[in-house]
N, CA, C and O atoms as CSV, one atom per row, in Angstrom:
chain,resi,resn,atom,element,x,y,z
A,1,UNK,N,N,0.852,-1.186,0.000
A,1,UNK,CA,C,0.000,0.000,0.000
A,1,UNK,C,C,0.890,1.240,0.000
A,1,UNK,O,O,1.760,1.255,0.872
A,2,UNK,N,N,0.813,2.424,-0.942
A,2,UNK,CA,C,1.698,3.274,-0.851
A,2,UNK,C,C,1.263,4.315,0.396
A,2,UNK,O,O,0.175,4.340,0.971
A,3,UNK,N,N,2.139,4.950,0.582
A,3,UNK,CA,C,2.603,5.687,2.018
A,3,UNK,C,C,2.087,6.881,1.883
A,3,UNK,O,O,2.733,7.667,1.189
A,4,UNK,N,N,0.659,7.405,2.560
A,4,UNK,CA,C,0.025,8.520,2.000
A,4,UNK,C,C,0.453,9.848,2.780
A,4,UNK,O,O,0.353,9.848,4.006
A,5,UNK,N,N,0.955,11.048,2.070
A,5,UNK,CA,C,1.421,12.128,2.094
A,5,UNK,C,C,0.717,13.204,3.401
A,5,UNK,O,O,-0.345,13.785,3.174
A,6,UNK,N,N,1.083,13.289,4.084
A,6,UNK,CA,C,0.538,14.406,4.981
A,6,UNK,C,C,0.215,15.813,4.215
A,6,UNK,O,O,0.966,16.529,3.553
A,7,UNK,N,N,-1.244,15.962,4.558
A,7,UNK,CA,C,-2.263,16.860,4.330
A,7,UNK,C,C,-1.650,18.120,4.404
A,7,UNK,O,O,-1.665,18.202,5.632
A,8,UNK,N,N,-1.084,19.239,4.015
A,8,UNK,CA,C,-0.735,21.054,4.257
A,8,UNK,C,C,-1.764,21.374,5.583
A,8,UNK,O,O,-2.882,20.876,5.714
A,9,UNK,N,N,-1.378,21.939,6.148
A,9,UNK,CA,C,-2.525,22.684,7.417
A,9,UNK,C,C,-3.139,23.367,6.594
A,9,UNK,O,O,-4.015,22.668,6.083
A,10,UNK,N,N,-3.135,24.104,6.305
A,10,UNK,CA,C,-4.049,25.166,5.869
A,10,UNK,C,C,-5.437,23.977,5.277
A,10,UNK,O,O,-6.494,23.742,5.862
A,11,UNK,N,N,-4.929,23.390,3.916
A,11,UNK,CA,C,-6.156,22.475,3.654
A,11,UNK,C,C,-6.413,21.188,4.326
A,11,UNK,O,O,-6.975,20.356,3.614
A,12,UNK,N,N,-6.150,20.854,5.452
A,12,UNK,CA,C,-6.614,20.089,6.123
A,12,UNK,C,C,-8.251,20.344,6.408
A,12,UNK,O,O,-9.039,19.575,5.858
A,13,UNK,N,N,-8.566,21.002,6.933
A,13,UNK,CA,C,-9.779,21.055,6.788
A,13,UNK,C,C,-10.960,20.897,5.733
A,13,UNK,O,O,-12.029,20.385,6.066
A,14,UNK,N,N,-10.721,21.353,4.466
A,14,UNK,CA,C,-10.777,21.050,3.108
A,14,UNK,C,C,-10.983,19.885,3.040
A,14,UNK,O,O,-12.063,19.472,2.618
A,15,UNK,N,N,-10.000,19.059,3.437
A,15,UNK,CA,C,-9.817,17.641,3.030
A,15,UNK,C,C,-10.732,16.433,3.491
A,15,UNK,O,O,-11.310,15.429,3.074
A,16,UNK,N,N,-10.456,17.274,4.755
A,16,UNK,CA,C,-11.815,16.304,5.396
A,16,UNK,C,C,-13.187,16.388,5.147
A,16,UNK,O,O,-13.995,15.473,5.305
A,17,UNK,N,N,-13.370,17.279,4.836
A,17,UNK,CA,C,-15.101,18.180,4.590
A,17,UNK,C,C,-14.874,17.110,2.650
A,17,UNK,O,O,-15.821,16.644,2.017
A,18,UNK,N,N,-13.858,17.063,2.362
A,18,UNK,CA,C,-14.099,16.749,0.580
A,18,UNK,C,C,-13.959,15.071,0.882
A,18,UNK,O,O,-14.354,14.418,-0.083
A,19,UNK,N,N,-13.534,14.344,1.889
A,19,UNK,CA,C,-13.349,12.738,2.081
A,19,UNK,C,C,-14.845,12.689,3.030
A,19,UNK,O,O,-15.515,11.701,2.731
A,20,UNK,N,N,-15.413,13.478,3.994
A,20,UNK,CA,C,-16.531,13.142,4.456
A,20,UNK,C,C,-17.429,13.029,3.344
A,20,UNK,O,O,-18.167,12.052,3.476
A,21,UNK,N,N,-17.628,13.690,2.287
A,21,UNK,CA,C,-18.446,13.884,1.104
A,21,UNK,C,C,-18.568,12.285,0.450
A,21,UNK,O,O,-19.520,11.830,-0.185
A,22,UNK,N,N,-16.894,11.386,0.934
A,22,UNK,CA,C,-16.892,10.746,-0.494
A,22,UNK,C,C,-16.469,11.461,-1.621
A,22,UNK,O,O,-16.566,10.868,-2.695
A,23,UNK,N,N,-15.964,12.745,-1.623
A,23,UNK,CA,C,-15.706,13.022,-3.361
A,23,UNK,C,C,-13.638,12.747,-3.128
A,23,UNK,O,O,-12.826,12.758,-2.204
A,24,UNK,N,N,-13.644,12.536,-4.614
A,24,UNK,CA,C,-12.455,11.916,-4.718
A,24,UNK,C,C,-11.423,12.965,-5.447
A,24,UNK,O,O,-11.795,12.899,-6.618
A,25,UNK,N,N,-10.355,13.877,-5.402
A,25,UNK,CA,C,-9.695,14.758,-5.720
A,25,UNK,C,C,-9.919,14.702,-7.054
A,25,UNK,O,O,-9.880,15.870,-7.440
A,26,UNK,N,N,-10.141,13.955,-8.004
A,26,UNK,CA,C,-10.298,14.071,-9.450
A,26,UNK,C,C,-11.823,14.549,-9.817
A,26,UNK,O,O,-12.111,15.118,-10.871
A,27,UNK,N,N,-12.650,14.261,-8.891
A,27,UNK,CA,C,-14.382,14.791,-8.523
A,27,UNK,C,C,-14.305,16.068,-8.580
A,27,UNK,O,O,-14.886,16.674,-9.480
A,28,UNK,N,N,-13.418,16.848,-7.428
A,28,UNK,CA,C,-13.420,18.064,-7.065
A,28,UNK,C,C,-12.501,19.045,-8.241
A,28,UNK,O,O,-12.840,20.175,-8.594
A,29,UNK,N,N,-11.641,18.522,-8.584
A,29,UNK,CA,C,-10.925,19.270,-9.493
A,29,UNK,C,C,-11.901,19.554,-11.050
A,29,UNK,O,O,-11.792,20.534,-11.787
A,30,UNK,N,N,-12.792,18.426,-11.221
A,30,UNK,CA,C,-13.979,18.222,-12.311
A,30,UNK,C,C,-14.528,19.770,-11.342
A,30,UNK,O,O,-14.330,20.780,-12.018
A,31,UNK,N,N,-14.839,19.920,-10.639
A,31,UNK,CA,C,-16.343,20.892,-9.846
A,31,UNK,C,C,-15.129,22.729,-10.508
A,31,UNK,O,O,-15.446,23.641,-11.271
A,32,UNK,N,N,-13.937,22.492,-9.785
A,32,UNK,CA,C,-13.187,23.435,-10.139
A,32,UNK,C,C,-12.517,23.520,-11.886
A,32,UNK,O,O,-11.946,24.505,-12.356
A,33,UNK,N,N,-12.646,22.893,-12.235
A,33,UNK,CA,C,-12.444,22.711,-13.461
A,33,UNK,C,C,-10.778,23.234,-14.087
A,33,UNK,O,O,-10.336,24.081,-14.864
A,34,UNK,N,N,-10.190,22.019,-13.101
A,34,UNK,CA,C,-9.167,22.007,-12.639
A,34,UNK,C,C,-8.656,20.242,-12.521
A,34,UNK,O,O,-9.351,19.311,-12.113
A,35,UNK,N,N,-7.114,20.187,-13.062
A,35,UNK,CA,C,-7.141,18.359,-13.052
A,35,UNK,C,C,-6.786,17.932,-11.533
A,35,UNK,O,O,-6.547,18.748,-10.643
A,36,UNK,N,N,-6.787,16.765,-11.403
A,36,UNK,CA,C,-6.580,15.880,-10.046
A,36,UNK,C,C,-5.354,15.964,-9.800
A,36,UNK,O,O,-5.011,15.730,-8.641
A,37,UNK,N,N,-4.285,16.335,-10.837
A,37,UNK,CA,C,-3.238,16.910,-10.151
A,37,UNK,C,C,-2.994,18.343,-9.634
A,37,UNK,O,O,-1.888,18.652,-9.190
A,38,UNK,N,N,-3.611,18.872,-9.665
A,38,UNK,CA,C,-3.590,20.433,-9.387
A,38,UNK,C,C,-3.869,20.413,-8.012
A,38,UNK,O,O,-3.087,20.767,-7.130
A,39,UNK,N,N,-5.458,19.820,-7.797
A,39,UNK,CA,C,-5.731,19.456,-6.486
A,39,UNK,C,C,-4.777,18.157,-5.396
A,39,UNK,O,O,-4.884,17.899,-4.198
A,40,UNK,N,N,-4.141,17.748,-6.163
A,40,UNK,CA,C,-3.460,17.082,-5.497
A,40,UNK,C,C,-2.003,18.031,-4.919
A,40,UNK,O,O,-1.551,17.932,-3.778
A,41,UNK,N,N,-1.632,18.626,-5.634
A,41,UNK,CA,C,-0.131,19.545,-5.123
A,41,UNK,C,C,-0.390,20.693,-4.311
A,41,UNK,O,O,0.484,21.170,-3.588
A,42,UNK,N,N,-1.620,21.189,-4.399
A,42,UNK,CA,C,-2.016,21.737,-3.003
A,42,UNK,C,C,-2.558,21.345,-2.118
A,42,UNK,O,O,-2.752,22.102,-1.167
A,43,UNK,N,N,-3.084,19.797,-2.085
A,43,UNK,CA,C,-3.807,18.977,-0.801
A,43,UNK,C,C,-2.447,19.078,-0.560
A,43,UNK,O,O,-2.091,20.096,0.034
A,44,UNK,N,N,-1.634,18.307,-0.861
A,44,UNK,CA,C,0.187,17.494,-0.273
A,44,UNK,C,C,1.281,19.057,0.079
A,44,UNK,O,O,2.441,19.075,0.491
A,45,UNK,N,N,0.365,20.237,-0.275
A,45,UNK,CA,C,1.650,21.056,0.734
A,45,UNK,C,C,2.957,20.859,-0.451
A,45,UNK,O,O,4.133,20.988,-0.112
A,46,UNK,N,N,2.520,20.513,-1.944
A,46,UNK,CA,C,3.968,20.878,-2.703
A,46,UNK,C,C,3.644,22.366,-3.449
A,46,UNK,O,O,4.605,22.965,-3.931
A,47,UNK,N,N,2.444,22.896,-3.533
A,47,UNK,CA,C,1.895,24.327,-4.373
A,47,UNK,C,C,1.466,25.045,-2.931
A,47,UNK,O,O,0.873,24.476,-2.014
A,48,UNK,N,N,1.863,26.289,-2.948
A,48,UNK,CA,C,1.015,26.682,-1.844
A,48,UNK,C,C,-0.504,27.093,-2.684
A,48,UNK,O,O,-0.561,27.117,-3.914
A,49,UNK,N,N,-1.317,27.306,-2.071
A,49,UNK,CA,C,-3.128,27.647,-2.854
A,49,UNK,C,C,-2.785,29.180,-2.721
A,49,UNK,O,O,-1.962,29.807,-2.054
A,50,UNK,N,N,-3.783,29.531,-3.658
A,50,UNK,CA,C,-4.047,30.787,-3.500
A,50,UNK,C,C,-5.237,31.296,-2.751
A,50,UNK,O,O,-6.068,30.396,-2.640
A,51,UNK,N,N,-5.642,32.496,-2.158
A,51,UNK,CA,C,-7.033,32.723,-1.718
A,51,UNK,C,C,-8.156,32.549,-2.224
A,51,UNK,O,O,-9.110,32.466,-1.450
A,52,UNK,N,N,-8.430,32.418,-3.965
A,52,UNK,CA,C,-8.986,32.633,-5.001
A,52,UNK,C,C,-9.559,31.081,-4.653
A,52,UNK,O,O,-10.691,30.817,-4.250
A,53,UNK,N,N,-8.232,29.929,-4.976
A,53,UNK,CA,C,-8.500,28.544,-5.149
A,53,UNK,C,C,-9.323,27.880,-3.806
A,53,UNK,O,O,-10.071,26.902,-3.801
A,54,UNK,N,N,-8.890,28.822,-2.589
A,54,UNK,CA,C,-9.014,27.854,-1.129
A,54,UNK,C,C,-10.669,28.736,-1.000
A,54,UNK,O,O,-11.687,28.208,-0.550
A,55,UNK,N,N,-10.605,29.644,-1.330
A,55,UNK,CA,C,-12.411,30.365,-1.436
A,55,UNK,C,C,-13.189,29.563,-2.072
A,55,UNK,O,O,-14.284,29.562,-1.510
A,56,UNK,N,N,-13.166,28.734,-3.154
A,56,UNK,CA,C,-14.013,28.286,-4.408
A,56,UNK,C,C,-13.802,26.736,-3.748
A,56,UNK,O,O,-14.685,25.880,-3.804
A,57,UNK,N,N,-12.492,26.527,-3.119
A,57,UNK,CA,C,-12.238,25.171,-2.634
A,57,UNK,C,C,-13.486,24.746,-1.515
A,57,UNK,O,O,-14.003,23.641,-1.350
A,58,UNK,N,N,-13.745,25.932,-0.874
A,58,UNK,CA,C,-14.548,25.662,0.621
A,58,UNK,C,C,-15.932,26.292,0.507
A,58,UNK,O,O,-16.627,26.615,1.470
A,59,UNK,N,N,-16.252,26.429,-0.770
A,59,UNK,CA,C,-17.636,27.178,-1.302
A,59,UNK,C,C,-18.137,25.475,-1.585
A,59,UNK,O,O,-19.195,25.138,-1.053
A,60,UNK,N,N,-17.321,24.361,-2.474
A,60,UNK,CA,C,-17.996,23.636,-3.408
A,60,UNK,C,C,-17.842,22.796,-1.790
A,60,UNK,O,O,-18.922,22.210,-1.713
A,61,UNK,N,N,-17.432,22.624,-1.125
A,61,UNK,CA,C,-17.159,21.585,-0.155
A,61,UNK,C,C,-18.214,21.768,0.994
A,61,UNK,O,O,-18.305,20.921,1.882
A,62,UNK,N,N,-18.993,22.864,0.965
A,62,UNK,CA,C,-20.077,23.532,1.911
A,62,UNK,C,C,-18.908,23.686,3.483
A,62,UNK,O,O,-18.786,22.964,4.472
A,63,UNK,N,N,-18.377,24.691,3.153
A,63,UNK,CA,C,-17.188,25.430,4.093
A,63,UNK,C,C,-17.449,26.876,4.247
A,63,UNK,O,O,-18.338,27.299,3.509
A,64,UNK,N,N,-16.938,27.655,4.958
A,64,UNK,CA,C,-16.809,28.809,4.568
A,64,UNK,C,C,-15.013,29.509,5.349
A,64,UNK,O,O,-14.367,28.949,6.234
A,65,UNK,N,N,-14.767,30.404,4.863
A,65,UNK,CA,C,-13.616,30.621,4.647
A,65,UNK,C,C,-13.417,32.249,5.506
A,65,UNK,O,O,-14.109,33.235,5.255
A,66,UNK,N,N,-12.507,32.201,6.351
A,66,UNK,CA,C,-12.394,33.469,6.910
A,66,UNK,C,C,-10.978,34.065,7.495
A,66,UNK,O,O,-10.655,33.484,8.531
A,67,UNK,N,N,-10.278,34.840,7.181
A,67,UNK,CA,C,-8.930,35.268,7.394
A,67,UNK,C,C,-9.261,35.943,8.564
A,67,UNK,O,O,-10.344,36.480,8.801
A,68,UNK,N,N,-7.984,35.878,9.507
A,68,UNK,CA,C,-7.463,36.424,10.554
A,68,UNK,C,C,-6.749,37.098,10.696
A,68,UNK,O,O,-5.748,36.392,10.578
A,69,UNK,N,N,-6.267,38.470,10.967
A,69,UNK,CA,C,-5.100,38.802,11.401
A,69,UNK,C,C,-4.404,39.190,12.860
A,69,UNK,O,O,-4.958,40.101,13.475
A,70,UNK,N,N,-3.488,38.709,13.333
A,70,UNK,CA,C,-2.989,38.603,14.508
A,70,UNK,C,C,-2.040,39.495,14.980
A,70,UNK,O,O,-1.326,39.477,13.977
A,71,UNK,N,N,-1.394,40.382,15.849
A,71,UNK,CA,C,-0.215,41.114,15.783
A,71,UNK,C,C,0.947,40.126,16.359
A,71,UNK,O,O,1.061,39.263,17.229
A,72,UNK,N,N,1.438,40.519,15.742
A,72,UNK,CA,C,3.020,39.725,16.462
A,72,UNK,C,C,4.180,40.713,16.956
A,72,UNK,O,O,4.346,41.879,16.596
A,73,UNK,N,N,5.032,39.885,17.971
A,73,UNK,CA,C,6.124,40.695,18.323
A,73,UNK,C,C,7.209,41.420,16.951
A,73,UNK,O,O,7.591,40.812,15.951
A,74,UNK,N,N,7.445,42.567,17.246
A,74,UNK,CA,C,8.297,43.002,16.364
A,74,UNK,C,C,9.599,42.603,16.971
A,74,UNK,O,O,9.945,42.381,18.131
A,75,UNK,N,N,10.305,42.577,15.642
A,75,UNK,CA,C,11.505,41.875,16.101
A,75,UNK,C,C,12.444,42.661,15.807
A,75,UNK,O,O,12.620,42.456,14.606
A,76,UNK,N,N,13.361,43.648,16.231
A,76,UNK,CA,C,14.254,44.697,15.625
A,76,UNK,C,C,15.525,44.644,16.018
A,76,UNK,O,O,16.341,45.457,15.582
C-alpha cells in the first residue's frame, strides 16, 4: 500500500469536509475545473493555494472561509 502524504494545514480542513463527502480529488478538481493533479499539489503542501483557489475550494465543499489577522512581536 503506498505511504500517503501528509495533508498542508491550511487544507486540512478542506480535506476532510471533501473525504466526508466521499468526493475523490479528481471529482473536485472536475467541480473546479481544474485536473486531479492540481488538487493534489495543493492537498500534499507541494503548491502553496491561492485565496482565489481555497475560497471556491470551501464554497464547493459547503465550508466557509475566513482570514485572521494577529499582531506579532516586532523583532528589531
Amino acid at each position: 500500500m503506498p505511504k500517503r502524504r501528509p495533508v498542508s494545514g491550511d487544507m486540512a480542513p478542506l480535506v476532510s469536509a471533501r473525504m466526508a463527502r466521499g468526493w475523490t480529488q479528481a471529482y473536485v478538481g472536475d467541480l473546479l475545473e481544474v485536473s486531479q493533479a492540481y488538487i493534489s499539489d495543493r492537498e500534499g503542501g507541494q503548491v502553496v493555494p491561492t485565496l482565489s483557489f481555497l475560497e471556491k475550494y470551501a464554497r464547493i465543499v459547503g465550508l466557509s472561509m475566513r482570514i485572521t489577522f494577529t499582531a506579532t512581536e516586532d523583532k528589531e
